[in-house]
Every structure is written in C-alpha cells, then in structure tokens.
C-alpha positions, -999 to +999 in steps of 0.1 A: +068+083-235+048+114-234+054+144-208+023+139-194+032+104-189+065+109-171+044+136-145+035+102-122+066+092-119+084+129-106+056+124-085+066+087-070+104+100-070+097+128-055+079+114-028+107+089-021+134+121-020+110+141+007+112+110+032+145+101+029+155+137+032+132+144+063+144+108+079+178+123+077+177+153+092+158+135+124+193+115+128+204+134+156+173+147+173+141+129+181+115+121+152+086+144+144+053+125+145+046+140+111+083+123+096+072+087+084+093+057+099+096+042+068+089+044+030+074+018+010+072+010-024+051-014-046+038-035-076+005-037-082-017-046-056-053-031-061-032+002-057-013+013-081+010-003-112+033+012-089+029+030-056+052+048-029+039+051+007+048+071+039+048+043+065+043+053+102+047+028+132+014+027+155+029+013+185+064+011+204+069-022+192+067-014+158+036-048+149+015-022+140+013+006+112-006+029+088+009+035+050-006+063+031+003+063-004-003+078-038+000+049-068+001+051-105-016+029-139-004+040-169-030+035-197-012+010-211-023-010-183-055-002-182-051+034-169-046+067-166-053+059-133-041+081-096-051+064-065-045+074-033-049+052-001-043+043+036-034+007+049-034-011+083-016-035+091-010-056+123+017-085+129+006-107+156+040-130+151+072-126+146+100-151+140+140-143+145+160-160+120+191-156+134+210-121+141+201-113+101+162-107+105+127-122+109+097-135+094+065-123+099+041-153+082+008-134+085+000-097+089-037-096+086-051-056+078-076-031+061-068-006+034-093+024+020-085+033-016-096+066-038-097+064-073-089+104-085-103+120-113-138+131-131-145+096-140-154+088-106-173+094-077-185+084-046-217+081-051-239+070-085-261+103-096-294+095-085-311+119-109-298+090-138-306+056-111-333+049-085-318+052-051-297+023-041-299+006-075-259+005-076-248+004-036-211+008-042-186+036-046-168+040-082-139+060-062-139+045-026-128+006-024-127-007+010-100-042+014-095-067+037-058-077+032-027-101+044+005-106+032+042-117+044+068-105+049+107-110+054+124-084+077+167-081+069+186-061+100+201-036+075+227-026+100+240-060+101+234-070+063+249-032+056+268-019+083+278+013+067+241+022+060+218+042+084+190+021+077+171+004+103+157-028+082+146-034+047+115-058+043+101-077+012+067-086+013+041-099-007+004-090+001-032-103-008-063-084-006-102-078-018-126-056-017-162-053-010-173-053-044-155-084-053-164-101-021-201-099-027-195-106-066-176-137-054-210-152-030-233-144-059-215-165-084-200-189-069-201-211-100-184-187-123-156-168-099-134-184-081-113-167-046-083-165-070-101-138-091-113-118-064-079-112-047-053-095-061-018-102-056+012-071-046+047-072-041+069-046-023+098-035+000+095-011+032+130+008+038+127+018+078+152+045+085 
C-alpha cells in the first residue's frame, strides 16, 4: 500500500478517536451541542468504500438525526475518491424486543453528498456546453434513502461498557440522477440498479 494510500484511513481513525475522546470527557457534565451523540461507521452506500460519521440526535426522543461524514474509495475500487456528506434520518416506529433492544423496520430520510477534488464541480463550464445542456452537478448528489435497523441496549448486552446502544443497519438510497435515468429507460434499467445498498453500525455513547 502506498503512503498516500494509508492518508484516508488516519483520517477515518482519527475521526473515530476525536468522538470517543470528546464523548468521554462529557460523562460527568452535560453534553456540548457541538459533541456528536454517536459515531457511525459504514460500507459502501453511495458514500464512501468506507465512511465514519458524527451522528447528532434532532429531538429528545432520539427518532430523529443528522450524520455528517467524510468517506473514502480507494482506486482500486473505482477511486481515489473523498466524499463528504450529511444525512437525515427519521424513525416513525419503533419495536421493543424484549429488555435487549428494538427494531426500527423503516427509517425513511435524505442525504447531500460532495464529491472532493479538481475532477469535479458543481456546475458544467458553460463556456465548453450551451446552458442547461447537462442539468446535474458532478460534485453534489442529492438521495432519497431508507434502511433498517436493529438497536442492542449496550448496557444490558455489556454492562461494564459506557455505551448507550450499538445499532446495525442496512440502508438503501438514489439519487436524482439515477432517478431520472431510471423513468427514461425503463426498458434497460431496472430499480435494483439505481439504488445502492450500505451496511453500517452507530455506537451511541
């Protein structure tokens, strides 16, 4: 592996040290809106080969929140790629399983992603194209997403951890590019290309 190579992933790890080191020093006192809830990391996605989040609660009952991350494609897989991006997400249910956790069956939301780096822009130079003749972004992809997920009480899985809860989820999105792709050639893509599939956990502290 290359130096260069290895620069992504100080940056993923040293992402996850800074909010595990800021959760705990909010043990005793009360939480800094700034300090994230939660951390998250995941596998693919549309955001990353892998990507590490800050994940901040919205409300007091904790259904809805924001993720702003920072993901990583090597070029073996189609990179060098550094995105950076914020999600949404709200969970209208909730089902307790028990004392151990819950399930959370559908958690509809909406992520913006940026694609980093002189190979793209946010606009298409119109000195090279007519005006509008490409409408999208190369570096801004808009989603519409939902996913599942399976919340474990980590105090009464792991008593002797500080940890609130660990969830594993799995997430679908699009975006708008796709979308439109998808209702212009119906005959020749299917909704199985056009949404891309992620996999993750979400450590709350």
């Amino acid at each position: 592996m290359k130096i260069s190579d290895t620069k992504p992933l100080y940056t993923l790890l040293t992402l996850l040290f800074i909010g595990f080191s800021a959760a705990k020093a909010q043990d005793t006192t009360k939480r800094h809106w700034l300090v994230p809830s939660s951390v998250v990391i995941q596998h693919a996605g549309s955001i990353g080969y892998f990507s590490v989040s800050a994940g901040y609660y919205l409300n007091k009952s904790h259904n809805m929140s924001l993720d702003l991350g920072y993901g990583y494609v090597p070029a073996k897989f189609g990179g060098d790629l550094n995105i950076v991006s914020g999600k949404f997400i709200w969970r209208p249910f909730s089902f307790d399983v028990k004392d151990w956790g819950s399930i959370r069956p559908f958690n509809p939301g909406f992520m913006l992603s940026y694609h980093a780096g002189s190979d793209f822009d946010s606009s298409w130079d119109d000195d090279e194209y007519p005006e509008g003749y490409y409408w999208w972004s190369t570096a801004i992809r808009p989603h519409i997403l939902f996913g599942t997920e399976i919340v474990l009480n980590a105090k009464k899985i792991f008593p002797k951890t500080k940890l609130k809860s660990l969830t594993l989820y799995s997430e679908f999105n699009t975006n708008e590019l796709y979308a439109v792709s998808y209702f212009q050639n119906r005959h020749d893509l299917t909704l199985r290309k056009i949404f891309k599939l992620g996999l993750g956990a979400r450590i709350a502290f």
